[in-house]
Backbone bond lengths (Angstrom), bond angles and torsions (degrees), N, CA, C in turn:
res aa  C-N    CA-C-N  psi(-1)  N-CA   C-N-CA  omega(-1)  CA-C   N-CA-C  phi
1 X - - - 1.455 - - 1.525 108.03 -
2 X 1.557 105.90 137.86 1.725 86.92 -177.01 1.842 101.64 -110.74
3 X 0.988 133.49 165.78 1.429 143.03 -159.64 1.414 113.83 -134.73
4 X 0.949 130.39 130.53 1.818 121.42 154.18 1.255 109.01 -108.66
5 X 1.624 86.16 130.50 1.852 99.75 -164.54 1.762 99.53 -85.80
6 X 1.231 104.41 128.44 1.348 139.44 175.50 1.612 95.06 -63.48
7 X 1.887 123.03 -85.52 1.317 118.68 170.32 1.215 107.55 -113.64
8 X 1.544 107.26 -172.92 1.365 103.96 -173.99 1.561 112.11 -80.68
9 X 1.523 119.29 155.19 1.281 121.67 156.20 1.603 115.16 -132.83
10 X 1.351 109.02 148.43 1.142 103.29 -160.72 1.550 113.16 -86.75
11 X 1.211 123.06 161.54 1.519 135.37 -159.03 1.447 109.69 49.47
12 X 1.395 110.96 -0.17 1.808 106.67 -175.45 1.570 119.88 -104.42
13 X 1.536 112.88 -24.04 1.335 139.59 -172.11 1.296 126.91 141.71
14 X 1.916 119.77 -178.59 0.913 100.97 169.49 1.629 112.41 -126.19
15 X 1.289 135.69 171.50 1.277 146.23 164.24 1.726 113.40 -14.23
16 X 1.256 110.10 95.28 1.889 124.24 169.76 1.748 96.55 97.80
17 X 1.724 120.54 9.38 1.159 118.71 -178.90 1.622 105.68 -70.56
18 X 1.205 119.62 155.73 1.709 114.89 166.16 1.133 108.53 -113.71
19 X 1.921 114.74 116.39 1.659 119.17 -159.46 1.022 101.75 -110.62
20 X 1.617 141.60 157.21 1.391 146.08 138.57 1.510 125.58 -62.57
21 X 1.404 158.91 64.27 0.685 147.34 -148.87 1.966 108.01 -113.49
22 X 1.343 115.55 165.08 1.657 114.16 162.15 1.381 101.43 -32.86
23 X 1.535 89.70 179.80 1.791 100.03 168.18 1.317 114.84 -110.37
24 X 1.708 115.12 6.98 1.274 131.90 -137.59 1.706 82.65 -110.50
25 X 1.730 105.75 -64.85 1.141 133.04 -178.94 1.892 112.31 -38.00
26 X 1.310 92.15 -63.06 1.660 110.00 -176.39 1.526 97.69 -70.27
27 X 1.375 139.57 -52.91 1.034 116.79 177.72 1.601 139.11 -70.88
28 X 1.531 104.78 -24.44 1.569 101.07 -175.99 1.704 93.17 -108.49
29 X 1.292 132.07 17.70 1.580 111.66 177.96 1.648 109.97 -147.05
30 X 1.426 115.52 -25.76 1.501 115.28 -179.91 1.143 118.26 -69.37
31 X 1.668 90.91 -58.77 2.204 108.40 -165.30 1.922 83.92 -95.38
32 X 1.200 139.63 -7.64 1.527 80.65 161.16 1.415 115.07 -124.74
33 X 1.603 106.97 23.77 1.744 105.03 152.67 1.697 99.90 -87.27
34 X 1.018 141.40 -33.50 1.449 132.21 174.43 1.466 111.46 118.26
35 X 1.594 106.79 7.62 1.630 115.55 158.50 1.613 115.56 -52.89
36 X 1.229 114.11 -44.96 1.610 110.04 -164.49 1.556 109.35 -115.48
37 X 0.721 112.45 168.26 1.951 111.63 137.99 1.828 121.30 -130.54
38 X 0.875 118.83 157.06 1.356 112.53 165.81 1.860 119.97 -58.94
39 X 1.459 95.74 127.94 1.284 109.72 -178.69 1.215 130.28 -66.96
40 X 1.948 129.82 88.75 1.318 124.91 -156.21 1.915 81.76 -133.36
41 X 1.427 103.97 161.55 2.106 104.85 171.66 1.829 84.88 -73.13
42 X 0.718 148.94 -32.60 1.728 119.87 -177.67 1.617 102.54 -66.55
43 X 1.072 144.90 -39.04 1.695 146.73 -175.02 1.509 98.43 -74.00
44 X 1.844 116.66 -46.76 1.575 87.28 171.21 1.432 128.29 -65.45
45 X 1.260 108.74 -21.64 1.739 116.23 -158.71 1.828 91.05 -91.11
46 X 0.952 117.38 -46.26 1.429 128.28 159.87 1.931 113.69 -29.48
47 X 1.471 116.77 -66.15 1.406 139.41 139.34 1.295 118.96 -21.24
48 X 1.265 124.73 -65.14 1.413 136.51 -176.66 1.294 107.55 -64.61
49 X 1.339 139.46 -55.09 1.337 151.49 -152.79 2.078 93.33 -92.39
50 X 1.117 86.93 -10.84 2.146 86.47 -176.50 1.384 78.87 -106.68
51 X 1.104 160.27 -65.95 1.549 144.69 160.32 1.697 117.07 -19.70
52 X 1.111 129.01 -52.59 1.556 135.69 -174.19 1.308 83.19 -70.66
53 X 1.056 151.58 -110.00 1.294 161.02 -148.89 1.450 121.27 -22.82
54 X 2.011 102.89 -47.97 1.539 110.21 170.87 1.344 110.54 -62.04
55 X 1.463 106.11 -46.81 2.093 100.64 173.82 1.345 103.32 -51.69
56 X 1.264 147.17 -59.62 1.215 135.88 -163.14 1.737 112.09 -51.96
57 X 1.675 106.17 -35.49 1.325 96.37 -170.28 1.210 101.28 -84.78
58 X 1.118 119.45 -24.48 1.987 127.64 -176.71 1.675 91.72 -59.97
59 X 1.227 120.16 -52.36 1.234 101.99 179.51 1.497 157.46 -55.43
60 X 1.980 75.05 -34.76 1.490 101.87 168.62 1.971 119.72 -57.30
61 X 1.026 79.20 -43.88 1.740 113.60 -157.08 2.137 83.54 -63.83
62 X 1.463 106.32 -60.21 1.392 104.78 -173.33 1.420 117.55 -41.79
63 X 1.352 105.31 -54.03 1.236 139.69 168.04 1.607 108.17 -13.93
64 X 1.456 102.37 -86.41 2.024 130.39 173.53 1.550 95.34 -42.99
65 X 1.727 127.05 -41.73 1.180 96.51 -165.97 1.233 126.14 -92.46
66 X 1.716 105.24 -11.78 1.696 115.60 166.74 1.435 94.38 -44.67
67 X 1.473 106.34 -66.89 1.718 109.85 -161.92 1.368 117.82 -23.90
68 X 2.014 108.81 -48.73 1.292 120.89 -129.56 2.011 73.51 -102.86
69 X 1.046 128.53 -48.16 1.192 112.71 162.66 1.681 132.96 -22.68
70 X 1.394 102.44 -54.46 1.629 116.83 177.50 1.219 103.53 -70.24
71 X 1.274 138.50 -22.29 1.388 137.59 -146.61 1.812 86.60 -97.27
72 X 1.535 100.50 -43.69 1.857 93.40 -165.21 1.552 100.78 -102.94
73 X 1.510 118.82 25.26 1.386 111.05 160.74 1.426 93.52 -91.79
74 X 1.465 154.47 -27.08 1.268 154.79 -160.57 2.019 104.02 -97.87
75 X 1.193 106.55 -25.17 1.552 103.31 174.32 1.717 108.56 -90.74
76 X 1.703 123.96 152.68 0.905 136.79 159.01 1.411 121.03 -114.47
77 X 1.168 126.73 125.03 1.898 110.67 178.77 1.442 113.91 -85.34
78 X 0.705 127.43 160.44 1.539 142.90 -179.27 0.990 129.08 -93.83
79 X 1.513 155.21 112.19 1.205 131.72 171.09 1.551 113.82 -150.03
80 X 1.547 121.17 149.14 1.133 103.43 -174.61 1.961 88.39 -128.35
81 X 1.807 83.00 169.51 1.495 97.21 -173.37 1.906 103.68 -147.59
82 X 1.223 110.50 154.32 1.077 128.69 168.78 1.517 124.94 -64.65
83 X 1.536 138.14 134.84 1.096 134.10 177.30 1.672 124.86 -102.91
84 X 1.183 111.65 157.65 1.481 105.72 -163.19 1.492 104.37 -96.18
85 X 0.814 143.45 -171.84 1.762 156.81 147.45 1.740 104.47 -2.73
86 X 1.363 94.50 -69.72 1.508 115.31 175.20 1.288 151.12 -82.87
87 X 1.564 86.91 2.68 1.384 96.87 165.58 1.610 118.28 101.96
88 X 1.555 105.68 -0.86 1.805 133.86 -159.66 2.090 86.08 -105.02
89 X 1.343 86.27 143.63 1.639 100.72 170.52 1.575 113.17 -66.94
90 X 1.122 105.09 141.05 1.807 103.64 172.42 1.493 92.44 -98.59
91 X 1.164 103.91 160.85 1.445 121.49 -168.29 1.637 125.42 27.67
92 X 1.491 111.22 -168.45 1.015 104.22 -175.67 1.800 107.72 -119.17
93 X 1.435 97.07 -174.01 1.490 99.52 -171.24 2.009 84.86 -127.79
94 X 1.721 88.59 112.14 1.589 90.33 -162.47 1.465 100.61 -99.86
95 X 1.706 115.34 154.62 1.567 122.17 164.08 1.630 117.10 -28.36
96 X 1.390 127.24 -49.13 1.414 106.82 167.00 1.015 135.90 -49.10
97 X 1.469 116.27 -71.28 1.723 112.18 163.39 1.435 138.66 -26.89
98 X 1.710 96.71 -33.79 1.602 94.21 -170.42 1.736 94.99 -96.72
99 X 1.140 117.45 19.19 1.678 132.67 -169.67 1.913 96.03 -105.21
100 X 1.279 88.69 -39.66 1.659 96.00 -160.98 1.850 109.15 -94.82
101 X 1.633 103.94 -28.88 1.319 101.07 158.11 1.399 127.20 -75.72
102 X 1.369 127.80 -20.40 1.513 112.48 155.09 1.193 133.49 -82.07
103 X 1.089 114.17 3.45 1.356 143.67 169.60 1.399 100.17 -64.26
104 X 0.784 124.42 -77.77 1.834 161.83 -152.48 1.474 104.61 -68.62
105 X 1.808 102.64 -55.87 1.263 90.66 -154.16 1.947 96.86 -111.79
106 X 0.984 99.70 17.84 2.076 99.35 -156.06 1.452 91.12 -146.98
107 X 1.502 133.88 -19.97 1.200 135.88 -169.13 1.300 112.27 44.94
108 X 1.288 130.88 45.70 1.258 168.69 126.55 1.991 123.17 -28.52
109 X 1.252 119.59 57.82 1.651 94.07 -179.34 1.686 103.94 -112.06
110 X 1.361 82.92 140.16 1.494 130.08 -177.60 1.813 106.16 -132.68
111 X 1.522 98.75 135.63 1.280 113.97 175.65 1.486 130.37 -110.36
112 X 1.433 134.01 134.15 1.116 144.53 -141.26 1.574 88.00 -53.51
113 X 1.385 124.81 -33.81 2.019 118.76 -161.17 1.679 89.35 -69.36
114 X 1.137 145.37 -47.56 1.307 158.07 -129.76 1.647 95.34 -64.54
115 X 1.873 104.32 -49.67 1.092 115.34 -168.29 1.826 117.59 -61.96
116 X 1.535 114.66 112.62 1.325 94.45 -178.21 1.411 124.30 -111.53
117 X 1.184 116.39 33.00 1.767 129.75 147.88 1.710 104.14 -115.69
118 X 1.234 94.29 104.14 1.734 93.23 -172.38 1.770 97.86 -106.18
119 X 1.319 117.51 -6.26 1.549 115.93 -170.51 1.990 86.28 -109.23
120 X 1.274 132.86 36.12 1.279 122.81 167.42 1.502 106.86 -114.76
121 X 1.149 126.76 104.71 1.590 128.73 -173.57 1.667 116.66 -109.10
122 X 0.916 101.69 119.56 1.583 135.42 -172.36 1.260 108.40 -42.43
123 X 1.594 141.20 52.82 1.752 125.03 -150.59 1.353 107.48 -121.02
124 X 1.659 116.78 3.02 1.555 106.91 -172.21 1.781 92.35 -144.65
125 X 1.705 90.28 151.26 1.217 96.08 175.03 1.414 141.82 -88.88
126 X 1.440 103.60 155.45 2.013 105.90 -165.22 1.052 89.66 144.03
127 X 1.630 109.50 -156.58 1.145 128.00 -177.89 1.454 115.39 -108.04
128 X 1.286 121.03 153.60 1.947 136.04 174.33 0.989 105.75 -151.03
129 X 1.464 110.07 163.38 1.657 110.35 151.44 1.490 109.36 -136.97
130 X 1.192 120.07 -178.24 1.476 151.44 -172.03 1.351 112.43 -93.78
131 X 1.161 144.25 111.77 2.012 127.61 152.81 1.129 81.40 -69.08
132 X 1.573 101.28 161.46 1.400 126.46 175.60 1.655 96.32 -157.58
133 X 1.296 112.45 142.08 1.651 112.46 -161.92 1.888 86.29 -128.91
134 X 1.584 112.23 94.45 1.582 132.64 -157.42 1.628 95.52 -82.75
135 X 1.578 116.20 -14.89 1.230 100.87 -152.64 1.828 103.72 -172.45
136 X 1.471 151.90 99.56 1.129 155.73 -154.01 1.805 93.96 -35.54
137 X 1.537 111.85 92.65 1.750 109.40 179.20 0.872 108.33 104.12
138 X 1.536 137.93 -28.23 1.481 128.05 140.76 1.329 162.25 -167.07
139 X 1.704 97.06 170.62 1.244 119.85 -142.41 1.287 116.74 -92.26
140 X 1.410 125.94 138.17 1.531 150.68 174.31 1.477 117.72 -89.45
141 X 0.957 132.56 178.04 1.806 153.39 -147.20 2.003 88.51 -161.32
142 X 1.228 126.13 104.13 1.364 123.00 132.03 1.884 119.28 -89.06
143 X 1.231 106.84 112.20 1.295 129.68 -166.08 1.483 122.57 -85.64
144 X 1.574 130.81 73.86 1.433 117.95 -157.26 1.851 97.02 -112.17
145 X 1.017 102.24 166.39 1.729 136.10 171.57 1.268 105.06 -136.81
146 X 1.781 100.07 134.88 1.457 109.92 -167.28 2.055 83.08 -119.17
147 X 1.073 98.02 154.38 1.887 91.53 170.88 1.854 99.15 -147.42
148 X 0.929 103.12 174.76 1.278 119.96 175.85 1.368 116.20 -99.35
149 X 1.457 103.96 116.47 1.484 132.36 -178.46 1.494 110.06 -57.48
150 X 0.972 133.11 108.35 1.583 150.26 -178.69 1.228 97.56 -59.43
151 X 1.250 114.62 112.57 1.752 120.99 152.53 1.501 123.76 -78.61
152 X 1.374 86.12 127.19 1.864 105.68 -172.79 1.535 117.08 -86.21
């Protein structure tokens, strides 16, 4: 029986591959978990046209994130923090907050996976920024300033 694999399975193929499999196999485990379908030219052309479509949205999607890239090379976030004895930041200025202030204040959402230095933590003051990978290839600048919180 031949199949066009829907996703991948392993040792069996991969995703838009055309497999040989039993008839046993393809019928009681591929097409009706939704790995395969049966291999006819309407399922490839069927295939093909669900391919054209994902580029279109891949494109779209690339598209928004150039934008959204340019948009947060021109924003900076703000934040202030308290100082210790010595003059060193207390705590940190963590991935949520700076998730939830562009949120908030830029209507901006971005999700904690996006971020791809997740072991770089925000603990001293000045300026840093963030990579942020908006889109499979590309990449953004989240731009923060930390300052020192004025004691009243």
């Amino acid at each position: 029986m031949k199949v066009l694999m829907k996703q991948e399975v392993r040792k069996v193929g991969k995703k838009g591959q055309i497999v040989e499999v039993s008839d046993g196999y393809g019928a009681n485990f591929l097409i009706p978990n939704g790995y395969a379908v049966l291999y006819t030219e309407a399922a490839q052309k069927d295939y093909e046209r669900e391919l054209a479509k994902q580029a279109l949205i891949d494109a779209q999607k690339r598209q928004e994130a150039t934008e959204l890239a340019a948009k947060l090379a021109g924003i900076t976030l703000q934040f202030e923090a308290s100082a210790g004895r010595r003059g060193e930041m207390i705590g940190t200025v963590s991935n949520k907050e700076i998730i939830k202030t562009l949120k908030e204040k830029y209507d901006i959402i971005i999700n904690k996976n996006m971020i791809v230095e997740k072991n770089v933590i925000v603990n001293g003051f000045g300026k840093t920024s963030l990579k942020v990978e908006l889109f499979k290839g590309v990449f953004g600048a989240i731009n923060l300033n930390v300052e020192l919180k004025e004691k009243k």
